[in-house]
C-alpha positions as a Python dict, from the first residue, in 0.01 Angstrom:
ca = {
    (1, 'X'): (0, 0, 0),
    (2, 'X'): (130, 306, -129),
    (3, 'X'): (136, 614, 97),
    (4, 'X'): (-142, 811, -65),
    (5, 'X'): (-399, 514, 42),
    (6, 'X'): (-280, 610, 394),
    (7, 'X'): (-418, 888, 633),
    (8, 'X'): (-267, 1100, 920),
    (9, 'X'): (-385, 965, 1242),
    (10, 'X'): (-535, 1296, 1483),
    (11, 'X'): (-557, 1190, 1810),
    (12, 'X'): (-589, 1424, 2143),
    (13, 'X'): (-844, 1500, 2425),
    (14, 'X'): (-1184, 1680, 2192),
    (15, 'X'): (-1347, 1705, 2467),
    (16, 'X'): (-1189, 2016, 2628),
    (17, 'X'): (-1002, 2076, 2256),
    (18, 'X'): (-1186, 2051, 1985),
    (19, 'X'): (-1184, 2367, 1848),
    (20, 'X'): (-829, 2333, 1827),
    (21, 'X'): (-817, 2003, 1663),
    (22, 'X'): (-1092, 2093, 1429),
    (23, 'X'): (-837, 2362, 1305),
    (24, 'X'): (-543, 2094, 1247),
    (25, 'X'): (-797, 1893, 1069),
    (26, 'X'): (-894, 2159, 874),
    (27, 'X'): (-503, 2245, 774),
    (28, 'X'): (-408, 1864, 684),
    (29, 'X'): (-711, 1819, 499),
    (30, 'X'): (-609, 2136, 280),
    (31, 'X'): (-288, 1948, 261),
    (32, 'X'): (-503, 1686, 54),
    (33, 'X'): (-445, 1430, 303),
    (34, 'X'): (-712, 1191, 460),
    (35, 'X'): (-730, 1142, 877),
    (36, 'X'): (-809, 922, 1111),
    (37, 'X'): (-948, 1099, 1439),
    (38, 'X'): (-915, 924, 1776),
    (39, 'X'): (-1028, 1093, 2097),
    (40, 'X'): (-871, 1070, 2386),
    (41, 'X'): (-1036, 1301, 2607),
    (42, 'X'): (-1261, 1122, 2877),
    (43, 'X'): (-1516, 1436, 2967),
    (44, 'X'): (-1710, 1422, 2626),
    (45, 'X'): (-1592, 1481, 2218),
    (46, 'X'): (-1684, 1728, 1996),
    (47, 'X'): (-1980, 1805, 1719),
    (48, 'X'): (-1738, 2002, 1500),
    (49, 'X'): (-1623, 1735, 1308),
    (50, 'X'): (-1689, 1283, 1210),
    (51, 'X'): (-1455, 1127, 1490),
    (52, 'X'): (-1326, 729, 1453),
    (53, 'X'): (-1271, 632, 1764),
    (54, 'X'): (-1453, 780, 2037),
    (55, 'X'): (-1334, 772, 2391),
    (56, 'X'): (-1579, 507, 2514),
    (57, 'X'): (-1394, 267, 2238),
    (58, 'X'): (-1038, 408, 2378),
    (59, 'X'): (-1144, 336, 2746),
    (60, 'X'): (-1312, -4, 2668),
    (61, 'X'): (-915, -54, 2512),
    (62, 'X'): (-755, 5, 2778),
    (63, 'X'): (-976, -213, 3048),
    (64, 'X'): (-1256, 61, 3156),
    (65, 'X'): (-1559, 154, 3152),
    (66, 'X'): (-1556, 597, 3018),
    (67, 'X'): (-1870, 645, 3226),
    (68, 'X'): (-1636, 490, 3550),
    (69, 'X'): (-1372, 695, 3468),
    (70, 'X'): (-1588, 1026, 3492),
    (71, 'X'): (-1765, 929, 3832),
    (72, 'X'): (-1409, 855, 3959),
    (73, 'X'): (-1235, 1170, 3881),
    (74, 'X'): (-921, 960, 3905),
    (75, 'X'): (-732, 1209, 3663),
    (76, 'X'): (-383, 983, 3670),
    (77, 'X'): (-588, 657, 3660),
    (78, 'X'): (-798, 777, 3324),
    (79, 'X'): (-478, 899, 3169),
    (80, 'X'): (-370, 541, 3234),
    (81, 'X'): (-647, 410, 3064),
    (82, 'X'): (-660, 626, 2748),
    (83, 'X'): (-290, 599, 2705),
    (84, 'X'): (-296, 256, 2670),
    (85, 'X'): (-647, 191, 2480),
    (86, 'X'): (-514, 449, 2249),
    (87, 'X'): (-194, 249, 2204),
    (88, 'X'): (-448, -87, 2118),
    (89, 'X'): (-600, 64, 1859),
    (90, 'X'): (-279, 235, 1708),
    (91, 'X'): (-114, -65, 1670),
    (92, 'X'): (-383, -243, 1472),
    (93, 'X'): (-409, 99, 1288),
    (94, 'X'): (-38, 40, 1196),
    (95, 'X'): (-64, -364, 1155),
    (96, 'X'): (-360, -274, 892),
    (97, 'X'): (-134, -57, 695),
    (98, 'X'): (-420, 242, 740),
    (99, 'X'): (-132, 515, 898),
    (100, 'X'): (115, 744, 666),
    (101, 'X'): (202, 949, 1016),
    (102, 'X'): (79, 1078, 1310),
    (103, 'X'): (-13, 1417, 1529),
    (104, 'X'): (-100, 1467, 1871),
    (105, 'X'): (-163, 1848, 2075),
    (106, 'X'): (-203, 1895, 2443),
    (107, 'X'): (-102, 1970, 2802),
    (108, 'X'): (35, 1746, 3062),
    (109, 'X'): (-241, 1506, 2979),
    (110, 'X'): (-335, 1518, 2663),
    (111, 'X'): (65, 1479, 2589),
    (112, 'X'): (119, 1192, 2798),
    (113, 'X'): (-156, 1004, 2646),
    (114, 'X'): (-17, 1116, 2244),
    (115, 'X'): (311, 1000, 2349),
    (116, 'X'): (165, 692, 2489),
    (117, 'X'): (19, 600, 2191),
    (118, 'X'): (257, 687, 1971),
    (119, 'X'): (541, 393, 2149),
    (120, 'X'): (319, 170, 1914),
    (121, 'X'): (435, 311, 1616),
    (122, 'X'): (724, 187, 1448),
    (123, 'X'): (1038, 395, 1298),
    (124, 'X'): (980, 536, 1035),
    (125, 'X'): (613, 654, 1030),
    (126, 'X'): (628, 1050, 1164),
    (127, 'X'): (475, 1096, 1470),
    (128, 'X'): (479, 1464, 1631),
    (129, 'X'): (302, 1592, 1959),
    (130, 'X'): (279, 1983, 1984),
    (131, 'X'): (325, 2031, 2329),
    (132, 'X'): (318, 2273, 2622),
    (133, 'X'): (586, 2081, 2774),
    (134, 'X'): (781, 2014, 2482),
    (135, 'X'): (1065, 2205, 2679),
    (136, 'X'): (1073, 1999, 2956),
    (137, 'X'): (1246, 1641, 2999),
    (138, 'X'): (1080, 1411, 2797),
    (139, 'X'): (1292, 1141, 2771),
    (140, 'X'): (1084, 902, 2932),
    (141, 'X'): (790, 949, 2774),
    (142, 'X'): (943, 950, 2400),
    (143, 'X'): (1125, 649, 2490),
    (144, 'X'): (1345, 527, 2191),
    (145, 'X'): (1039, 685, 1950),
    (146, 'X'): (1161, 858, 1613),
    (147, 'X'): (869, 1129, 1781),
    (148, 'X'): (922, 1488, 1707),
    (149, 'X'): (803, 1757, 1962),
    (150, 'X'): (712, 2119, 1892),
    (151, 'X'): (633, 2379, 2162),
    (152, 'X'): (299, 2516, 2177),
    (153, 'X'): (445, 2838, 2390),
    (154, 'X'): (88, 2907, 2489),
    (155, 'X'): (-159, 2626, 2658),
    (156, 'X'): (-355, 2443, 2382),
    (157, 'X'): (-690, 2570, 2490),
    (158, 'X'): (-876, 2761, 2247),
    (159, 'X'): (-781, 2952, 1888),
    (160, 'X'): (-559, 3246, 1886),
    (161, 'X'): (-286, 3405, 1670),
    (162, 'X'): (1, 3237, 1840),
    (163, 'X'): (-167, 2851, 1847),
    (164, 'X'): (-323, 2906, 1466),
    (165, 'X'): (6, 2972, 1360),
    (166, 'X'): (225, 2672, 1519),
    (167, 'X'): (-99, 2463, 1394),
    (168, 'X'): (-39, 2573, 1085),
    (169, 'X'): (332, 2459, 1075),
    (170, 'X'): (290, 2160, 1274),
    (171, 'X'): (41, 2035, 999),
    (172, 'X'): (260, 2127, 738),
    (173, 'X'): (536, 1947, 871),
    (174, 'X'): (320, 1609, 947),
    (175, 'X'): (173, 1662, 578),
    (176, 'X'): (558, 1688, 416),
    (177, 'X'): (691, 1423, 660),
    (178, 'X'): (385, 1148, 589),
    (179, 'X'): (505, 1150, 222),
    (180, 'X'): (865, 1059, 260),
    (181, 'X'): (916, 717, 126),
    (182, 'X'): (1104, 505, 314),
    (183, 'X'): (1447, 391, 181),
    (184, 'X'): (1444, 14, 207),
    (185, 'X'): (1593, 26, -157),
    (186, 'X'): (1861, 188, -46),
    (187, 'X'): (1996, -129, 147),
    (188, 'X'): (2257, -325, -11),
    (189, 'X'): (2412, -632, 150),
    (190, 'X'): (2223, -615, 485),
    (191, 'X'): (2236, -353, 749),
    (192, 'X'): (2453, -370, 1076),
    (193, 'X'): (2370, -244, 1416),
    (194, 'X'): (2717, -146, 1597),
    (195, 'X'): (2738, 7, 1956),
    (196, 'X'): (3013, 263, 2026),
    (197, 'X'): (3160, 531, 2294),
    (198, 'X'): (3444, 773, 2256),
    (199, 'X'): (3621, 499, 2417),
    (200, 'X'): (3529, 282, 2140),
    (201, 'X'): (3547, 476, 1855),
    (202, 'X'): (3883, 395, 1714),
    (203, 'X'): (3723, 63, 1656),
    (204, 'X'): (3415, 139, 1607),
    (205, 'X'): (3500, 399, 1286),
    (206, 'X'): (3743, 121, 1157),
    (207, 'X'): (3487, -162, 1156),
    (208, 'X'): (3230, 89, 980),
    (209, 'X'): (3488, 151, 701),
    (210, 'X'): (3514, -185, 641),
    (211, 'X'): (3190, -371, 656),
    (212, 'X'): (3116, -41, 423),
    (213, 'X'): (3318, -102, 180),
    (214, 'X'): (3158, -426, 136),
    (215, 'X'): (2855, -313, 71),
    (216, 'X'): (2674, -260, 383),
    (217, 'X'): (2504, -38, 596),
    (218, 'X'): (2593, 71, 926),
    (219, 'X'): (2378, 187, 1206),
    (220, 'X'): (2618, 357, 1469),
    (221, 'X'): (2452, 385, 1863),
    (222, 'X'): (2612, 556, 2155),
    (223, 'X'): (2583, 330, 2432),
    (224, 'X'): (2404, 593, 2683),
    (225, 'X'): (2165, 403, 2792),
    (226, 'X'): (1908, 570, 2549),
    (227, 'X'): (2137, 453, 2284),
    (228, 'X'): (2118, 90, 2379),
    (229, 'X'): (1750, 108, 2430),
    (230, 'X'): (1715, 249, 2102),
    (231, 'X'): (1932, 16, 1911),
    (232, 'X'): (1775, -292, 2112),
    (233, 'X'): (1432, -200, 1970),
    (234, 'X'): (1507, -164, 1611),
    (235, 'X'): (1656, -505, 1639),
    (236, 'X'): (1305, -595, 1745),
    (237, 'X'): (1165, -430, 1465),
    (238, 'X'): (1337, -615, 1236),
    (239, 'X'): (1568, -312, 1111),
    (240, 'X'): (1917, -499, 1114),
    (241, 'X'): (2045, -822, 965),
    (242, 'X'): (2340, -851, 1220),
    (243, 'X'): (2492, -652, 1521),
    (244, 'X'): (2810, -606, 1620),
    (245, 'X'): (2785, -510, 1960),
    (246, 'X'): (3178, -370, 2079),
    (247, 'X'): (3060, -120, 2324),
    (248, 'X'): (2835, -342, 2603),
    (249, 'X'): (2935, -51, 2892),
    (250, 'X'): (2548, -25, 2950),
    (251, 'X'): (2602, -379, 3141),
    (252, 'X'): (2811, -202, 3411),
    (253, 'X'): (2606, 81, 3434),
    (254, 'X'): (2302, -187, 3547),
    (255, 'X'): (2472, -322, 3752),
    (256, 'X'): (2617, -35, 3950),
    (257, 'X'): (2341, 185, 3940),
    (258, 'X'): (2541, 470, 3660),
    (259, 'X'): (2378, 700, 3442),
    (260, 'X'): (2418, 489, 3127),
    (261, 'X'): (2226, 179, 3187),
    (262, 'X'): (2016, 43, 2888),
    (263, 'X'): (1779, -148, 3194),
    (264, 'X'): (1782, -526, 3240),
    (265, 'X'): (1676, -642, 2867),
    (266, 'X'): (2053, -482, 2707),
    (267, 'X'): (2212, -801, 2486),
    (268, 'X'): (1817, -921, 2486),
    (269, 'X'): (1721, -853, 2116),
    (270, 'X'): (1937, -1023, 1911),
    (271, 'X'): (1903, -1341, 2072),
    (272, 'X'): (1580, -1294, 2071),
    (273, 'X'): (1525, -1200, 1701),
    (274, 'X'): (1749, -1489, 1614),
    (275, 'X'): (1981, -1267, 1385),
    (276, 'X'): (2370, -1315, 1374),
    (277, 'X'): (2577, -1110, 1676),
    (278, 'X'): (2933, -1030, 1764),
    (279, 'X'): (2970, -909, 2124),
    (280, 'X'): (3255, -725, 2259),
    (281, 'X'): (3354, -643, 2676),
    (282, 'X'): (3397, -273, 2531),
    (283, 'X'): (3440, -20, 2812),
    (284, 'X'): (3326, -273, 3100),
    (285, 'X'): (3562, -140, 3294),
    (286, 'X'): (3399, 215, 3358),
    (287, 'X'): (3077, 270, 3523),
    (288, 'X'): (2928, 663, 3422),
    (289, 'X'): (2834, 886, 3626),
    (290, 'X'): (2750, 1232, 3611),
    (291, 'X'): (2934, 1545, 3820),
    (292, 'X'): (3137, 1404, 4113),
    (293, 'X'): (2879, 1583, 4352),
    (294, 'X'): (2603, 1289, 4217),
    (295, 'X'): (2866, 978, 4271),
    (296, 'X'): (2652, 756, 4568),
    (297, 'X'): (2780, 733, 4844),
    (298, 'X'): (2896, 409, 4883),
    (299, 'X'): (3162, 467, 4541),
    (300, 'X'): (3300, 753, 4734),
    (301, 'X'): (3619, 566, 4806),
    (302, 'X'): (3651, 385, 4475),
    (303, 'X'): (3903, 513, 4186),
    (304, 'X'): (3739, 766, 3932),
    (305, 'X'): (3848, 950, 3612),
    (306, 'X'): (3678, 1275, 3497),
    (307, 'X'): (3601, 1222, 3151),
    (308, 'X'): (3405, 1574, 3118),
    (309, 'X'): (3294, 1836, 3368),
    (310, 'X'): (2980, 1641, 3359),
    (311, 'X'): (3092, 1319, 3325),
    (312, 'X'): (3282, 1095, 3578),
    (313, 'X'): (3410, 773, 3538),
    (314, 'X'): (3429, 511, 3797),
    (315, 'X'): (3685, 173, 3734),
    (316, 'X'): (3512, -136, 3791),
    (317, 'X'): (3687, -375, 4030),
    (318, 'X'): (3682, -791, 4049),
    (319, 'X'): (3368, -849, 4209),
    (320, 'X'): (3209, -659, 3928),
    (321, 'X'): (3382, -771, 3666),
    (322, 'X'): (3262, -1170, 3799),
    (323, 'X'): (2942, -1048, 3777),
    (324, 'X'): (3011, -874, 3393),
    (325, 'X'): (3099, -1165, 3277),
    (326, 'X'): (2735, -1377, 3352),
    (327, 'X'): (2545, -1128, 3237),
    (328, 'X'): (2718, -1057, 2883),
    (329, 'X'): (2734, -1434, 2892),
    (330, 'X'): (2379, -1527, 2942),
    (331, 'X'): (2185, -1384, 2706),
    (332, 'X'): (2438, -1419, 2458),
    (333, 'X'): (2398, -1821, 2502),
    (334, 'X'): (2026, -1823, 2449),
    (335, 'X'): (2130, -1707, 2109),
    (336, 'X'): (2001, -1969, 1841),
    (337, 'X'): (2139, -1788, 1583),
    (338, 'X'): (2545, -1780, 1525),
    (339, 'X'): (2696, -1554, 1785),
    (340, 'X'): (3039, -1471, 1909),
    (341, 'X'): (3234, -1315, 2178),
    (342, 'X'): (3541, -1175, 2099),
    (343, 'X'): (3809, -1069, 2382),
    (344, 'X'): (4091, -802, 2372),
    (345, 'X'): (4335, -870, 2569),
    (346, 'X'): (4532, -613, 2600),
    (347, 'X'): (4227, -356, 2745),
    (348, 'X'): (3869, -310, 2636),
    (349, 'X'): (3869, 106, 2631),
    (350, 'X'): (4082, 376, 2567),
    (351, 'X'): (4200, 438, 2914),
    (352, 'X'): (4237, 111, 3001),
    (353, 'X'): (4551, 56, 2759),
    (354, 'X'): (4920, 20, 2881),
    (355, 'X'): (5007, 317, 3132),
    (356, 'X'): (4700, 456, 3149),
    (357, 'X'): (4436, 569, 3391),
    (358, 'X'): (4210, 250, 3406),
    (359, 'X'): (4477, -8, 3300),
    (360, 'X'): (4435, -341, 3528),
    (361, 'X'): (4497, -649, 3381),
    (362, 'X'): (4437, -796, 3690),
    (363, 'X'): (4105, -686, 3687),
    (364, 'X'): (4018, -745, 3332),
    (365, 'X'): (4173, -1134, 3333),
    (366, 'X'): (3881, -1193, 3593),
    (367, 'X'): (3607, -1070, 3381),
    (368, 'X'): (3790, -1278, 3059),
    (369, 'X'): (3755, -1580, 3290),
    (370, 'X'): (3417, -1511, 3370),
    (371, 'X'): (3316, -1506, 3026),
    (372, 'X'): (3538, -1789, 2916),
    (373, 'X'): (3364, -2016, 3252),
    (374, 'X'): (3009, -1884, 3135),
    (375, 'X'): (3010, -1885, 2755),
    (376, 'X'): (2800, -2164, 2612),
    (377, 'X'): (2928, -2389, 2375),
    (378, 'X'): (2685, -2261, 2107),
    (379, 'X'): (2881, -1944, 2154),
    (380, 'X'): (3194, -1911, 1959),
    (381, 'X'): (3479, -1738, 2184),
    (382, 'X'): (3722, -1584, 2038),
    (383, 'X'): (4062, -1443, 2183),
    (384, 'X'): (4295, -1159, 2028),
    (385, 'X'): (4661, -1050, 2264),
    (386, 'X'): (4509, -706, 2081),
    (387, 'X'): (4377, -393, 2256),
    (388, 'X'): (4056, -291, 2185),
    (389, 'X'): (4150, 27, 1978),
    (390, 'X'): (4436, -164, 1789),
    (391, 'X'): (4341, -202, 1379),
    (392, 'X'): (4402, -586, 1371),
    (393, 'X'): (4170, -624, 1674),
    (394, 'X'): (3879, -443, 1411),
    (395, 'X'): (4000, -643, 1132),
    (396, 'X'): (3936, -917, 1339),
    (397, 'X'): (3562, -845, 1421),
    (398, 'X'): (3485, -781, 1128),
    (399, 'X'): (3625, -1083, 961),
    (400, 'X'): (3475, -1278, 1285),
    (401, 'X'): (3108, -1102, 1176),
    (402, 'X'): (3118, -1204, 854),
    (403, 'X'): (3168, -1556, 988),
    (404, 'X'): (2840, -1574, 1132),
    (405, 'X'): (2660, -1401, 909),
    (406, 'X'): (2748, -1673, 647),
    (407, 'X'): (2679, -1950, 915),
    (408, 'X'): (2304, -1833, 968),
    (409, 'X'): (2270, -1790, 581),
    (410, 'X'): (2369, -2145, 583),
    (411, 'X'): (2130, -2247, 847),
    (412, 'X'): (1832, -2020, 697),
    (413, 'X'): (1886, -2179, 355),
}
């Protein structure tokens, strides 16, 4: 199905806001395009214009009764409610092929619920939520979403020069956005997910040079934490058609409680997916933090490295590194496609190479052996006397990739 068979998917609380949305329906339908309108808004809907899916359907989605939600006046419980009803009915929406893009407009509420719905919708497909708190931390609620958000400056609650003209844009930018093709042509011999840090990138920019110049793409995340998290769920989307994974630092910051953690499920999706992987100890010896004032107080004695004004490093010590090595190990051995593990001897970041700040051997051979105890014997294990950053250590995961991506060809044929 083409994109001009598709429509723009409207959804937002009518019931308080329908004068506004009646405007941005107004605007994309200018636009030529088609919509979908979805309300989200639990106090009633508006007479202004046809609506889809009224907010009884939405409630009945999410578990509820609408006419329990008004008696209760349970504001955070209804939001609840709508947010996930409206994510139902988006994702048959989007299963059905019947969504191009979609918009969303509102305050605390109504934006909760748009962003809500819109973790249903998979990359690619535009989604935007003008927003009075579009200047706020919104990382939670966005997620890993390709979701765009646009200031409102003034509340969305009624028509005025200021709202009619961000309307105006906002529609104009869904409109343009919705008719983007996607470029799945534009892939060549498969596409690679790859995980990197400044630590890692050395390796990380050779092994992208390479598997380039064999024809494929490369998909570069910075293992933040929101990096991981993204790079995990396009792998679950079906995006990539192998990962090499050198940077797995998010591991540490789980288990130590840092700034960069990717949450329980990191090294998750590619096992599950059953595509090819490559992992890589990269940077497991460095736990992130943010300014020294924010270290907890039980690392206050341990050894730390300021990395940026805003960033502080702490070295991981043996007892940690034990525990590294099970968890890179253990999902990695569920894998039933071919995966590998590939150790660098000689240090797994930038500062932990001979004579620098992180450099302990001693502490990295108990990790190895961790890994080399807990690695399945599905897993191939692979060991380089290389340093992480050294060219022959990237020729060698690269060459090491292309190993298993051949062996699951040979298995899927």
């Amino acid at each position: 199905m083409s994109t001009k068979d598709k429509s723009i998917l409207i959804l937002g609380c009518f019931d308080t806001k329908g004068d506004v949305f009646n405007f941005l329906r107004e605007t994309i339908i200018h636009h030529g395009e088609s919509v979908i309108m979805m309300n989200t808004g639990v106090l009633g809907t508006s007479q202004d214009f046809h609506v889809d899916f009224e907010a009884d359907v939405v409630a009945l989605e999410g578990g509820a009764n609408i006419a329990d939600l008004r008696r209760d006046r349970d504001r955070g419980r209804a939001m609840e409610i709508m947010g996930a009803g409206a994510g139902r009915i988006v994702n048959k929406l989007v299963s059905a092929g019947s969504i191009k893009a979609a918009i969303g407009m509102g305050g605390g509420g109504g934006t909760y619920i748009a962003l809500a719905a819109m973790q249903q919708i998979p990359f690619g497909i535009p989604k935007i939520c003008l927003s009075t708190l579009a200047a706020k931390d919104l990382s939670r609620q966005v997620g890993n979403k390709d979701i765009t958000l646009m200031p409102s400056v003034v509340d969305v609650a009624g028509l005025n020069n200021v709202i009619r003209q961000l309307v105006k844009q906002a529609a104009a930018a869904i409109c343009a956005m919705a008719n983007v093709e996607m470029e799945s042509s534009m892939r060549r011999k498969g596409s690679i997910a790859i995980s990197m840090f400044g630590n890692t990138t050395p390796c990380v920019d050779r092994c992208t040079r390479l598997l380039e110049e064999l024809g494929y793409e490369v998909l570069a995340f910075h293992a933040s934490g929101v990096g991981g998290i993204t790079m995990e769920a396009l792998i679950r989307e079906g995006v990539f058609d192998a990962v090499l994974d050198i940077t797995t630092t998010e591991l540490a910051d789980e288990l130590c409680g840092g700034i960069c953690s990717a949450g329980p499920e990191r090294l998750n999706a590619a096992t599950e997916m059953g595509i090819p992987q490559v992992v890589v100890p990269g940077c497991l010896d460095m736990v992130n933090f943010a300014h020294p004032d924010t270290i907890p107080e039980k690392y206050k004695r341990r050894e730390f490295y300021s990395w940026a004004p805003d960033v502080t490093l702490m070295r991981t010590d043996k007892e940690e590194n034990e525990q590294l090595g099970k968890r890179l190990t253990q999902n990695v051995n569920r894998s039933a496609a071919p995966a590998a593990i590939v150790l660098p001897l000689q240090g797994i970041s930038q500062i932990d190479s001979d004579g620098d700040v992180f450099f302990r051997p001693e502490t990295d051979q108990v990790l190895f052996e961790s890994i080399r105890k807990n690695a399945g014997e599905n897993v191939m294990l692979v060991e380089a006397d290389l340093h992480i950053n050294d060219a022959a250590f990237a020729d060698l995961l690269v060459s090491t990739l292309l190993d298993v991506i051949s062996a699951s060809a040979q298995i899927n044929d």
